[in-house]
C-alpha positions as CSV (number, residue, x, y, z in Angstrom):
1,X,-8.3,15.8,-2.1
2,X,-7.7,13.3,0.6
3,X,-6.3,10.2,0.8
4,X,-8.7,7.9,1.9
5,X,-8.1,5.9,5.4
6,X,-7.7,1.7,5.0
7,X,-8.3,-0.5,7.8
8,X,-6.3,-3.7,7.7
9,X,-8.4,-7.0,7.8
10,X,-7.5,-9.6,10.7
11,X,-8.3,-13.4,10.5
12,X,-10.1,-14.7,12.8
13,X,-10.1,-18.5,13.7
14,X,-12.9,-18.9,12.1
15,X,-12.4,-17.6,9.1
16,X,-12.8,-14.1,7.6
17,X,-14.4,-12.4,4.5
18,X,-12.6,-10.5,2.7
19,X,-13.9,-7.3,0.6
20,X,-11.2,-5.5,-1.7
21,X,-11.4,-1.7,-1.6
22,X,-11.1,0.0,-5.1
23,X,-8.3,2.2,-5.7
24,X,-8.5,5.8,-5.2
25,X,-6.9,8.5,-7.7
26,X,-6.2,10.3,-4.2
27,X,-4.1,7.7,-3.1
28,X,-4.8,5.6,0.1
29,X,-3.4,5.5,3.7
30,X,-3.4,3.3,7.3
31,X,-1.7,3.4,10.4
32,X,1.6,1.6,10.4
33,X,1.5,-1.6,12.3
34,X,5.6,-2.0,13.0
35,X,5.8,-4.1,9.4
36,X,2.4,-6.3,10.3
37,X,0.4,-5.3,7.6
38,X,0.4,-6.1,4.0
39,X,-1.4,-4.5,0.7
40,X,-3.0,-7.4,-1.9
41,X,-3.3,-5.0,-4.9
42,X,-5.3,-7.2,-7.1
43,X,-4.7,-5.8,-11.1
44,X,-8.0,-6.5,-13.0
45,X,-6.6,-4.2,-16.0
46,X,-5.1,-5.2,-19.7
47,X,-1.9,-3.0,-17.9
48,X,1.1,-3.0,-15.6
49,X,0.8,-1.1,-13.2
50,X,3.4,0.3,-10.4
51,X,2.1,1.0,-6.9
52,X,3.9,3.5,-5.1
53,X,4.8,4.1,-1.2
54,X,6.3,7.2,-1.0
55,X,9.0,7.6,1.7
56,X,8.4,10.8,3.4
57,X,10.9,13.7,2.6
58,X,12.0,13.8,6.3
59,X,14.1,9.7,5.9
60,X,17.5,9.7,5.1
61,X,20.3,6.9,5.0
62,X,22.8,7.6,7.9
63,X,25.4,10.0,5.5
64,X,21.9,12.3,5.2
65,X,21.2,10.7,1.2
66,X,17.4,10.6,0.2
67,X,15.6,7.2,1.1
68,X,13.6,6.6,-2.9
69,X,10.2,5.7,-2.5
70,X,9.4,2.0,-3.0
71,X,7.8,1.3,-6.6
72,X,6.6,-2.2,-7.3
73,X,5.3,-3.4,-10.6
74,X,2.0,-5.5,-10.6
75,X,1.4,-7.3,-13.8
76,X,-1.8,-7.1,-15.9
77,X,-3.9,-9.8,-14.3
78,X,-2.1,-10.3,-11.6
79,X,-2.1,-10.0,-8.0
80,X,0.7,-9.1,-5.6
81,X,1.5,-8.4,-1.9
82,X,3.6,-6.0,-0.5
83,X,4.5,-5.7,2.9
84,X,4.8,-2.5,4.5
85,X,8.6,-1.1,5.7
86,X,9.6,1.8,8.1
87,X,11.1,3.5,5.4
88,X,7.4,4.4,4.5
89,X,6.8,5.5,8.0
90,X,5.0,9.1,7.7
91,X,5.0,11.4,11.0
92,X,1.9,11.3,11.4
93,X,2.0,7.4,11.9
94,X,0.7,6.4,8.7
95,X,2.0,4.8,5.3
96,X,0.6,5.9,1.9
97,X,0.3,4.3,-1.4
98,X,-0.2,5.9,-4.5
99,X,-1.1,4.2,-7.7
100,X,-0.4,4.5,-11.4
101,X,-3.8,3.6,-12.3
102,X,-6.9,3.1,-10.6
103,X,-9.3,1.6,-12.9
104,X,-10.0,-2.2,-12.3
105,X,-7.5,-1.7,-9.6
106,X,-8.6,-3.5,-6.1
107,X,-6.7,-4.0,-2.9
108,X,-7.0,-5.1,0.4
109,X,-5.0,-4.7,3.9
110,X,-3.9,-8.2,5.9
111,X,-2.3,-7.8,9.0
112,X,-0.7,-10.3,11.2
């Protein structure tokens, strides 16, 4: 199945609602912003849970070693934000995040 596409949320001076997005088993994706936008993965489960951004198979370090894919831990309860890096960077001029669970799971997309 398909990832499905996230448009980032940008405030306006006079204020903006936010809706969070549920999180797909599929995984979601948005075009990369040069580092602008963040992900708000708000954890409503009893669970840790690690969100992933996979860094595409084509990034290497300079002496040609795999870049890892960035995994950060969000708490059971909590919520966390997680900017988005080049490394993530997909050639198609998206980023992707995949999580470790969906249920409970919500999220949104702030950019600058």
């Amino acid at each position: 199945m398909a990832r499905t596409a996230r448009t980032p949320i940008t405030a306006a001076f006079a204020g903006t609602t936010i809706t969070p997005f549920n999180a797909t088993a599929d995984g979601e994706s948005w075009v990369y912003s040069g580092g602008k936008t963040k992900l708000v993965v708000i954890n409503g489960s009893g669970g840790s849970i690690n969100v992933t951004l996979p860094t595409p198979s084509t990034k290497t370090t300079a002496d040609g070693l795999d870049i890892p894919d960035r995994v950060v831990a969000v708490a059971a309860g909590a919520t966390k934000i997680i900017r988005e890096s080049e490394s993530a960077l997909r050639d198609d001029g998206t980023v992707w995040v995949d999580w470790s669970a969906t249920t409970t799971i919500t999220a949104y997309l702030l950019q600058d």
